[in-house]
DRENPA-71175 format. One record per residue (C-alpha): residue number from 1; x, z, y. Coordinates in nm, 2 decimals, padded with zeros to 4 digits. Layout:
DRENPA-71175
[NUM; [X; Z; Y]]
...
end
This chain:
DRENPA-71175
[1; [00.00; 00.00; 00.00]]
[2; [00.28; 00.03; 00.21]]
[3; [00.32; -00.31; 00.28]]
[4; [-00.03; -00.37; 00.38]]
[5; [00.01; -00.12; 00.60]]
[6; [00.30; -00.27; 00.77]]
[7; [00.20; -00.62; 00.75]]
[8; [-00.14; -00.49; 00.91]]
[9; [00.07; -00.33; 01.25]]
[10; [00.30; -00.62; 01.30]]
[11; [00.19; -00.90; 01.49]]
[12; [00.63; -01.07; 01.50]]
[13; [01.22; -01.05; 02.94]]
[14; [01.20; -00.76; 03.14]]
[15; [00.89; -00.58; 03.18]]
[16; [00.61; -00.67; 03.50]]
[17; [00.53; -00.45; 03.79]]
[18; [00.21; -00.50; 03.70]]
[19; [00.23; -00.44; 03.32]]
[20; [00.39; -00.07; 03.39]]
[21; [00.05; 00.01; 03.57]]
[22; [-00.13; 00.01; 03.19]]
[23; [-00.08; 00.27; 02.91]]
[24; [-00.30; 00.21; 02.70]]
[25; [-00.48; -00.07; 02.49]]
[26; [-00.78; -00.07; 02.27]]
[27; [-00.98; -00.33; 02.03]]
[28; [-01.20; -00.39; 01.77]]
[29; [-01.01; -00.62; 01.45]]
[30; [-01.07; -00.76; 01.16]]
[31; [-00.79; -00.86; 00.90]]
[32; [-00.77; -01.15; 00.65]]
[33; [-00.55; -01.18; 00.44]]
[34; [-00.46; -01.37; 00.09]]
[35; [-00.16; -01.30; -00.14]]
[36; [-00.07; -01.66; -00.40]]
[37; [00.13; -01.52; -00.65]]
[38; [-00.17; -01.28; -00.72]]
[39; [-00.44; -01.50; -00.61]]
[40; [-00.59; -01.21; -00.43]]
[41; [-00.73; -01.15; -00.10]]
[42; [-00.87; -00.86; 00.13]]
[43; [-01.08; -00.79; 00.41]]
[44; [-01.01; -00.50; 00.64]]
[45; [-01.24; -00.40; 00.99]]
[46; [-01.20; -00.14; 01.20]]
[47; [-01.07; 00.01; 01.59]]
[48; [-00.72; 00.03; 01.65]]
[49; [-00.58; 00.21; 01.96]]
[50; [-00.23; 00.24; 02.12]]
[51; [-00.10; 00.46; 02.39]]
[52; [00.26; 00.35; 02.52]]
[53; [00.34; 00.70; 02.64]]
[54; [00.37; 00.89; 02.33]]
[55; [00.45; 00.54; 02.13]]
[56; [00.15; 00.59; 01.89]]
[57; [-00.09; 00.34; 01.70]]
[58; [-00.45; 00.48; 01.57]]
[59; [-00.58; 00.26; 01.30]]
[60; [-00.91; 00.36; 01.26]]
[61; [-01.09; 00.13; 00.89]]
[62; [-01.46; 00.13; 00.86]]
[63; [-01.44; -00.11; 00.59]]
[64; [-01.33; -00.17; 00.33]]
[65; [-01.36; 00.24; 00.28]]
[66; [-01.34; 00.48; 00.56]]
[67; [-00.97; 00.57; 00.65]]
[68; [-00.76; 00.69; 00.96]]
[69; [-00.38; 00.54; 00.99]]
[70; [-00.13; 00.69; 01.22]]
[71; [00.18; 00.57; 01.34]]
[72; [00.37; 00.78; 01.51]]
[73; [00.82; 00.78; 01.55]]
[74; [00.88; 00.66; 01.20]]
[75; [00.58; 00.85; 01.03]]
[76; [00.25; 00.67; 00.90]]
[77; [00.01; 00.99; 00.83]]
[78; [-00.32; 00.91; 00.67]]
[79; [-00.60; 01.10; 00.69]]
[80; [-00.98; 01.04; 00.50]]
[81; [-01.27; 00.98; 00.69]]
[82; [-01.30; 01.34; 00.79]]
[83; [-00.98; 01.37; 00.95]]
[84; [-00.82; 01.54; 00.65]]
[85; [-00.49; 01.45; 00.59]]
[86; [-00.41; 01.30; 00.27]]
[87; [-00.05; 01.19; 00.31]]
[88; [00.26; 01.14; 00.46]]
[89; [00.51; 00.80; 00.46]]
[90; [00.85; 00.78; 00.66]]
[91; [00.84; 00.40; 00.70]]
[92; [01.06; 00.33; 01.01]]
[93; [01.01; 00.23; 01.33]]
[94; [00.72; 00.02; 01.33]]
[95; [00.57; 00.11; 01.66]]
[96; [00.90; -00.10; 01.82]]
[97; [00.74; -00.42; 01.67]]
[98; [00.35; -00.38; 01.74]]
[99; [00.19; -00.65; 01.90]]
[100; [00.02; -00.40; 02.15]]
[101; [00.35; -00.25; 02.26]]
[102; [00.46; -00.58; 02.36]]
[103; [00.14; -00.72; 02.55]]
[104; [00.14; -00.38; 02.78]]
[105; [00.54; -00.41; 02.83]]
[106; [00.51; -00.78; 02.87]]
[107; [00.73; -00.88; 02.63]]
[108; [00.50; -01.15; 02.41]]
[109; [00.61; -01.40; 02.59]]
[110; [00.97; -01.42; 02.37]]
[111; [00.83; -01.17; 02.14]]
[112; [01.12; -00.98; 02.28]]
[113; [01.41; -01.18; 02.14]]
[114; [01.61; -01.12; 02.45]]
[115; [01.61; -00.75; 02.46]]
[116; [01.70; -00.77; 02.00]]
[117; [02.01; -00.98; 02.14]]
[118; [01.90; -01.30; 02.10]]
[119; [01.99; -01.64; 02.26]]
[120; [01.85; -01.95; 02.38]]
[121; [02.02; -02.24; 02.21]]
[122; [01.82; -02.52; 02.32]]
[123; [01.52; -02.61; 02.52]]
[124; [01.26; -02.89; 02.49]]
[125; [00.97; -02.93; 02.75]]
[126; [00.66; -03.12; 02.74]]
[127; [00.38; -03.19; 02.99]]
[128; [00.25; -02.89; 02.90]]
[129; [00.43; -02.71; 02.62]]
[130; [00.81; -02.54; 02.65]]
[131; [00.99; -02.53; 02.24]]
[132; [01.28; -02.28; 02.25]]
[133; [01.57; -02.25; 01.97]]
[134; [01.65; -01.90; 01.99]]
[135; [02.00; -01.80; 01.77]]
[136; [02.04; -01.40; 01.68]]
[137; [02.31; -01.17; 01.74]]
[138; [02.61; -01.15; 01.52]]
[139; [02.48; -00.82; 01.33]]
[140; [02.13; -01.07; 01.26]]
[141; [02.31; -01.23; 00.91]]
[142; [01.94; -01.31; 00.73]]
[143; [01.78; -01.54; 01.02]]
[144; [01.93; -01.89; 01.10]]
[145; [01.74; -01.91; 01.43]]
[146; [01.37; -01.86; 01.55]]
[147; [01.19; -02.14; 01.76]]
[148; [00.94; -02.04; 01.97]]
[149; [00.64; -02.23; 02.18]]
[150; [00.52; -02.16; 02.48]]
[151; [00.16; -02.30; 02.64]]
[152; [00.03; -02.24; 03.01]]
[153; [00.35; -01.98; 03.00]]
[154; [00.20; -01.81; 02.67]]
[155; [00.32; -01.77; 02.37]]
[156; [00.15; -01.96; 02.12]]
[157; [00.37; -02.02; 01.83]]
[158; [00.68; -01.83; 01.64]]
[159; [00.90; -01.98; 01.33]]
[160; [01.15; -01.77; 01.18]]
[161; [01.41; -01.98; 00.97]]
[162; [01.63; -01.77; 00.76]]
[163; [02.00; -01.82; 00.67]]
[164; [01.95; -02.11; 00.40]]
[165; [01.76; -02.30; 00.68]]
[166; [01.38; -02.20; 00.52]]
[167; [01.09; -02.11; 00.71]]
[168; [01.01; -01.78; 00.59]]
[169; [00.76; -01.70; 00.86]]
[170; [00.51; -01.92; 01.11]]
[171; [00.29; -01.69; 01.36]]
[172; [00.03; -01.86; 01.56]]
[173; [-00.14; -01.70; 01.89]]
[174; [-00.44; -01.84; 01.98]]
[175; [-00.75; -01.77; 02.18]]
[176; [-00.60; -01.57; 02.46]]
[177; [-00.81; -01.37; 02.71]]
[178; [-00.65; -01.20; 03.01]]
[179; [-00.76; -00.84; 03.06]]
[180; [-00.66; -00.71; 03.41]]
[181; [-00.43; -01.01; 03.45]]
[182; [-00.25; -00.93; 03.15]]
[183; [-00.25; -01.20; 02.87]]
[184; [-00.36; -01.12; 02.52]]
[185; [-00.43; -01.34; 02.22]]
[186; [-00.75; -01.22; 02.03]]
[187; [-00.65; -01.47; 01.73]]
[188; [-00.29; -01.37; 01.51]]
[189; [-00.26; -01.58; 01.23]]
[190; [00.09; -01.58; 00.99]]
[191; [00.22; -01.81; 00.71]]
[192; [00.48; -01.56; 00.50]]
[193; [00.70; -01.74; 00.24]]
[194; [00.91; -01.55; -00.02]]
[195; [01.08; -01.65; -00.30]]
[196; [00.74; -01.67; -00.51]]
[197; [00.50; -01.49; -00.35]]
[198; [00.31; -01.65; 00.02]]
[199; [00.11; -01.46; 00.25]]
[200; [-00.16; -01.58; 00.43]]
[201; [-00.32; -01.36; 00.76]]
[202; [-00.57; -01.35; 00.99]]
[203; [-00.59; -01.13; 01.24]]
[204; [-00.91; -01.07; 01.54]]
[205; [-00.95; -00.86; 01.82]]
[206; [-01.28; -00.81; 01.98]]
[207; [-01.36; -00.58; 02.27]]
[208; [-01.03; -00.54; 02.39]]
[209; [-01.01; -00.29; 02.66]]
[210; [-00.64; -00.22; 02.84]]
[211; [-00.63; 00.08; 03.09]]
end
């Protein structure tokens, strides 16, 4: 379950003046997601809240049972549907790569790939569209490079190429509202390839409120 747990928080520049004004984000979602090697396939719906000052994620699943999810430092607590805690997971830093950590610091719009060391190897402009080759740092030795796409200055697109020259990972952001000015896709989906196994997800937001 630990996977699906981190799978579920991860979505994959400086920060604005205006950004810094926000703390907090809150939403509605709904998760699809289908594993191949299993042939299997999930459905998860629920709230989810974050709060930047004290760095913590509130997953709270109506369906498919009743379940709160906590992330917090490097600790996922779980607790049943009346709040009683039923365990405890050290599972790393996760919160450093949520989607809603990056939309109130402003940081989509390279999925902050300049402040993990990364740099731009090659640009390619449209009428409409930017395509950047992003290379990693030294330490990086499993990624080759990551190309990213930008529309209307968003970012709507995110391939990870590992060291063999594979894609191992395609993110698409779609459907993007702005709340208080600030951008927000309400649409995540992501193509996962492993040596056998592919991984297929959906993610909504609905109701997204940013304070």
């Amino acid at each position: 379950m630990k996977e699906i747990y981190i799978l579920f928080i991860l979505g994959l520049g400086c920060c604005s003046i205006q950004a810094q004004k926000f703390s907090t984000i809150e939403a509605d979602f709904s998760i699809m997601e289908k594993h191949t090697l299993k042939d299997t396939s999930f459905l998860i719906v629920g709230s989810v809240s974050y709060d930047i000052n004290d760095d913590r994620t509130t997953y709270e699943v109506s369906f498919p049972e009743k379940k709160i999810w906590e992330f917090r430092d490097s600790t996922l607590t779980v607790y049943d549907s009346l709040y009683k805690l039923e365990k405890v997971d050290t599972i790393g830093l996760v919160n450093e790569l949520s989607i809603f950590k990056k939309i109130l610091k402003d940081d989509l719009s390279d999925f902050g790939l300049i402040k993990a060391g990364f740099q731009i190897a090659d640009v390619q402009k449209s009428s409409s569209s930017i395509i950047f080759t992003w290379k990693p740092p030294s330490q990086v030795k499993f990624i080759k490079e990551i190309i990213s796409k930008k529309d209307d200055n968003n970012l709507t697109g995110l391939i990870v190429i590992d060291e063999d020259g594979k894609e191992i990972n395609k993110t698409f952001y779609e459907d993007y509202l702005y709340i208080k000015d600030i951008p927000v896709p309400t649409r995540i989906k992501s193509h996962f390839k492993g040596d056998k196994e592919q991984v297929f997800k959906e993610l909504q937001f609905r109701n997204v409120e940013i304070e």
